[in-house]
TORTI-839227 format. One record per atom (N, C-alpha, C): residue number from 1; residue in one letter; x, y, z. Coordinates in nm, 2 decimals. Example, Ala and Ser with C-alpha at 12.3 -4.5 7.8 and 13.67 -1.06 7.14 Angstrom:
2
- pos:code:east:north:up
- 1:a:1.32:-0.57:0.78
- 1:a:1.23:-0.45:0.78
- 1:a:1.32:-0.33:0.78
- 2:s:1.28:-0.22:0.71
- 2:s:1.37:-0.11:0.71
- 2:s:1.29:0.00:0.79
***
This chain:
76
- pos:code:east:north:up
- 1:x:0.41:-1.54:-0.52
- 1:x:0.52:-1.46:-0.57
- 1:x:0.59:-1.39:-0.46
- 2:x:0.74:-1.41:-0.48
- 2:x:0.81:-1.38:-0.32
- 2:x:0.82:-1.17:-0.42
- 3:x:0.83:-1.10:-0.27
- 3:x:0.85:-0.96:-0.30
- 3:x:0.97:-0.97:-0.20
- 4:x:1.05:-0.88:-0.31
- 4:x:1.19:-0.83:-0.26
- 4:x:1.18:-0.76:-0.13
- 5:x:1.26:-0.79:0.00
- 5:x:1.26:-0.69:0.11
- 5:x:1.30:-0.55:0.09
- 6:x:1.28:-0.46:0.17
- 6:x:1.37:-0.37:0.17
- 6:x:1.53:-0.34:0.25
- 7:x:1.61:-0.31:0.11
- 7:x:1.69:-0.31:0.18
- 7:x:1.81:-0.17:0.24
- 8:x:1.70:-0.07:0.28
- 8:x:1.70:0.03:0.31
- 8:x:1.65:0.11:0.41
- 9:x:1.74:0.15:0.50
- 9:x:1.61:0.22:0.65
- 9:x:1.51:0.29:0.59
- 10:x:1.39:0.31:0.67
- 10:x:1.28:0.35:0.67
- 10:x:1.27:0.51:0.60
- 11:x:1.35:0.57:0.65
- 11:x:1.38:0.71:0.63
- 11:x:1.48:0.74:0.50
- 12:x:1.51:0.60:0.48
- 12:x:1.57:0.69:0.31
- 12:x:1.50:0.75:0.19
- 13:x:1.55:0.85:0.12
- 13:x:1.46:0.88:0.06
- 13:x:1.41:0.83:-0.08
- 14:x:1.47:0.68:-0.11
- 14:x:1.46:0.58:-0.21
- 14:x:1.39:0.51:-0.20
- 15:x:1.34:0.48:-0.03
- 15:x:1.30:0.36:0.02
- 15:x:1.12:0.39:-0.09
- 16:x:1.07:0.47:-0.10
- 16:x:0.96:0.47:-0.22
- 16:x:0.98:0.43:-0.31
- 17:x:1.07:0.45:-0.38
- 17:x:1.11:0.40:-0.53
- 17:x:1.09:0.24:-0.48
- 18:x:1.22:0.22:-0.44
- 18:x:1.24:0.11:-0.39
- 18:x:1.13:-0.02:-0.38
- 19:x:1.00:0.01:-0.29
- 19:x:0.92:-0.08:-0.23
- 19:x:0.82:-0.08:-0.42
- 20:x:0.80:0.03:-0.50
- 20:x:0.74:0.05:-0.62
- 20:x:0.79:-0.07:-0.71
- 21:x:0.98:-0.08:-0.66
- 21:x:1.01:-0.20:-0.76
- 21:x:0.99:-0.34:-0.71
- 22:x:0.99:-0.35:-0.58
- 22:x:0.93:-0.43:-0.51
- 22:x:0.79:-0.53:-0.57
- 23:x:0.74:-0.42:-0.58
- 23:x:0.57:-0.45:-0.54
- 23:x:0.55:-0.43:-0.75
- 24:x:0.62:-0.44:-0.85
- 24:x:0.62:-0.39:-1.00
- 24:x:0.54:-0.51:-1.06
- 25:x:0.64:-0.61:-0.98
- 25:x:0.63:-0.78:-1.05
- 25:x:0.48:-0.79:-1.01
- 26:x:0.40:-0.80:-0.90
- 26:x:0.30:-0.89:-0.85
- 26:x:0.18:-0.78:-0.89
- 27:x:0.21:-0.65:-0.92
- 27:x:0.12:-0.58:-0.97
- 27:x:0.07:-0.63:-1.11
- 28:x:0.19:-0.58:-1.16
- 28:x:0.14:-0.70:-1.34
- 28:x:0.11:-0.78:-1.37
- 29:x:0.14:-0.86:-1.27
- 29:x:0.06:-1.02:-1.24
- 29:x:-0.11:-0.99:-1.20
- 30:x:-0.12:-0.90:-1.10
- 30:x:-0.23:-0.91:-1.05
- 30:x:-0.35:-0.85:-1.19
- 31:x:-0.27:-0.75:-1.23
- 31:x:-0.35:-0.64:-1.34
- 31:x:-0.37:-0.82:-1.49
- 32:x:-0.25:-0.85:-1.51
- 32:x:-0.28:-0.96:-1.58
- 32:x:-0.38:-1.03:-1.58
- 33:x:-0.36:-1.14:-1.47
- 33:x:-0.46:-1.22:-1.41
- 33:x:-0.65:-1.14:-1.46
- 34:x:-0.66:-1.04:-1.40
- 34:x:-0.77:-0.99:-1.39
- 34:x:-0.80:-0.94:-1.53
- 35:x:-0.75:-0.91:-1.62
- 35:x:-0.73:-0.88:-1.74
- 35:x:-0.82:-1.05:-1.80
- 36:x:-0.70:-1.12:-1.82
- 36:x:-0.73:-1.27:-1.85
- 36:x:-0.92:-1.27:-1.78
- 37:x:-0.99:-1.26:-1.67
- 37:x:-1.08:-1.31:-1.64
- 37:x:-1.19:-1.22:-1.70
- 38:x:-1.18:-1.08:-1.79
- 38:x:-1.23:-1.03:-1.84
- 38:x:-1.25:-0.86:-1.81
- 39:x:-1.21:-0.85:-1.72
- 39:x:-1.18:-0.68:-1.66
- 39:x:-1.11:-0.61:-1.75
- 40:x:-1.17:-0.46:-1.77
- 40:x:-1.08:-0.40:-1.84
- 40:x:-0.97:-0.32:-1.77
- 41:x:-0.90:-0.29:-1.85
- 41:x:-0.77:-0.20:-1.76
- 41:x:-0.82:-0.09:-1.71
- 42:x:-0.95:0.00:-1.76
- 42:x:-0.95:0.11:-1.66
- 42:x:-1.01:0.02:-1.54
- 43:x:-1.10:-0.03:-1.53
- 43:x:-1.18:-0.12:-1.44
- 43:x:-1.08:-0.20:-1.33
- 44:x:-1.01:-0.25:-1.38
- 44:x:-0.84:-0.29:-1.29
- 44:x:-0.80:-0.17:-1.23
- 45:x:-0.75:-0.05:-1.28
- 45:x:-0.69:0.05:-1.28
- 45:x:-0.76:0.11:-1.17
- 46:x:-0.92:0.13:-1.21
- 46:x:-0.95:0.19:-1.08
- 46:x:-0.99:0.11:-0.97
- 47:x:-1.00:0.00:-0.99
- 47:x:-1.02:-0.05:-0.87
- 47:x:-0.88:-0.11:-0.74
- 48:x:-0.76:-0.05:-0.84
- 48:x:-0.63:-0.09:-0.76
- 48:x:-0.62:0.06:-0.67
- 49:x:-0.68:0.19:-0.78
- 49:x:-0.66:0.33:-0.70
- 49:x:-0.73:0.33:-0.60
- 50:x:-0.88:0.23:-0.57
- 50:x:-0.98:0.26:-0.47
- 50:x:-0.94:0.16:-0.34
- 51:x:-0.91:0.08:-0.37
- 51:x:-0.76:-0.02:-0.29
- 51:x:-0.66:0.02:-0.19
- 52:x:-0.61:0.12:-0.30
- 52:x:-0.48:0.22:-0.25
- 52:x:-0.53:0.31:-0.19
- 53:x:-0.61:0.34:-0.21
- 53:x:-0.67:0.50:-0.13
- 53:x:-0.74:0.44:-0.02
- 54:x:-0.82:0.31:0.01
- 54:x:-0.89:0.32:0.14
- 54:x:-0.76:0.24:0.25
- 55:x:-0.66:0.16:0.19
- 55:x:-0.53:0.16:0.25
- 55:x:-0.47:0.29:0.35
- 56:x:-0.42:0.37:0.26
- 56:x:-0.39:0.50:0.28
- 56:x:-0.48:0.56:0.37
- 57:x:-0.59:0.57:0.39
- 57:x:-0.73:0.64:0.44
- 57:x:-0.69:0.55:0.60
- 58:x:-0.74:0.40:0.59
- 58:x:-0.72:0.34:0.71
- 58:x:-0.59:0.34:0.78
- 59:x:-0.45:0.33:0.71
- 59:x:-0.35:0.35:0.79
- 59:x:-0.35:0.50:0.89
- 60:x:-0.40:0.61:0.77
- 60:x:-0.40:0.80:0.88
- 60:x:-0.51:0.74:0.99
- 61:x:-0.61:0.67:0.96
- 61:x:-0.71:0.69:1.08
- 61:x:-0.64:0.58:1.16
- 62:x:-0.58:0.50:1.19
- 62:x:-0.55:0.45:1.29
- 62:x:-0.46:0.48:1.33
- 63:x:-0.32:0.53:1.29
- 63:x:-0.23:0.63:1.36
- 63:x:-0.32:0.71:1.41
- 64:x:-0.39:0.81:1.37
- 64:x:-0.49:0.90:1.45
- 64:x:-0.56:0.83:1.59
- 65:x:-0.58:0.72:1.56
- 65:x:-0.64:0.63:1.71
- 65:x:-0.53:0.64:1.77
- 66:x:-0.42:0.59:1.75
- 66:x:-0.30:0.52:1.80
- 66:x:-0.24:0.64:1.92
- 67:x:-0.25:0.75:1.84
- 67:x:-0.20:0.91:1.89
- 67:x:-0.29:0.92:1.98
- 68:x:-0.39:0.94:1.97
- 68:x:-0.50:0.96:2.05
- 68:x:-0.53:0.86:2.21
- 69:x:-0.52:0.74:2.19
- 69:x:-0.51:0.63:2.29
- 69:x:-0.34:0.72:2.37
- 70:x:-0.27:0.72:2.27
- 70:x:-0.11:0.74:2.33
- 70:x:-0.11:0.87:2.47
- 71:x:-0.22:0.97:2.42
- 71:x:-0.23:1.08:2.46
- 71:x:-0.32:1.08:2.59
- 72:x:-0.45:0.97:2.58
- 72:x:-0.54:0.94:2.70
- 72:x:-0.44:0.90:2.81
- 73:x:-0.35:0.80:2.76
- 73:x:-0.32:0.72:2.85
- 73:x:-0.18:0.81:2.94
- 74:x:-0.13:0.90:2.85
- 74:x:-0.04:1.02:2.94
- 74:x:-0.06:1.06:3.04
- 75:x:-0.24:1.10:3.01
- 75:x:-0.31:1.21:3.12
- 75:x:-0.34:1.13:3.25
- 76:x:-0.32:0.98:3.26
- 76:x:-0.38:0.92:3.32
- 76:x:-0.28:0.91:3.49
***
């Protein structure tokens, strides 16, 4: 399933909405799909939040590397 680009700079303050409607279609599909194989919706549900959160979690910690490398390599 193709996801719509954005078609908005980074810093607008839609660009959230935006990527939500993006990403609306292949989510219902995915929650579907999983549904059909026997999963229930909280079971879906939280395993999309535990998904989303270790996303979120790995993105901060590696900007935190990233900053950190950026900062060694200053002093050098």
């Amino acid at each position: 399933m193709a996801i719509v680009e954005p078609s908005c700079p980074a810093d607008h303050p839609d660009r959230g909405l935006q990527c939500q409607l993006a990403l609306e279609p292949a989510f219902h599909e995915l929650a579907e799909r999983a549904a059909e194989s026997g999963w229930t919706e909280d079971e879906i549900a939280y395993a999309l939040l535990e998904f989303a959160g270790a996303l979120f979690k790995s993105n901060s910690v590696n900007g935190e590397t990233e900053r950190a490398i950026d900062r060694a390599m200053a002093t050098r």
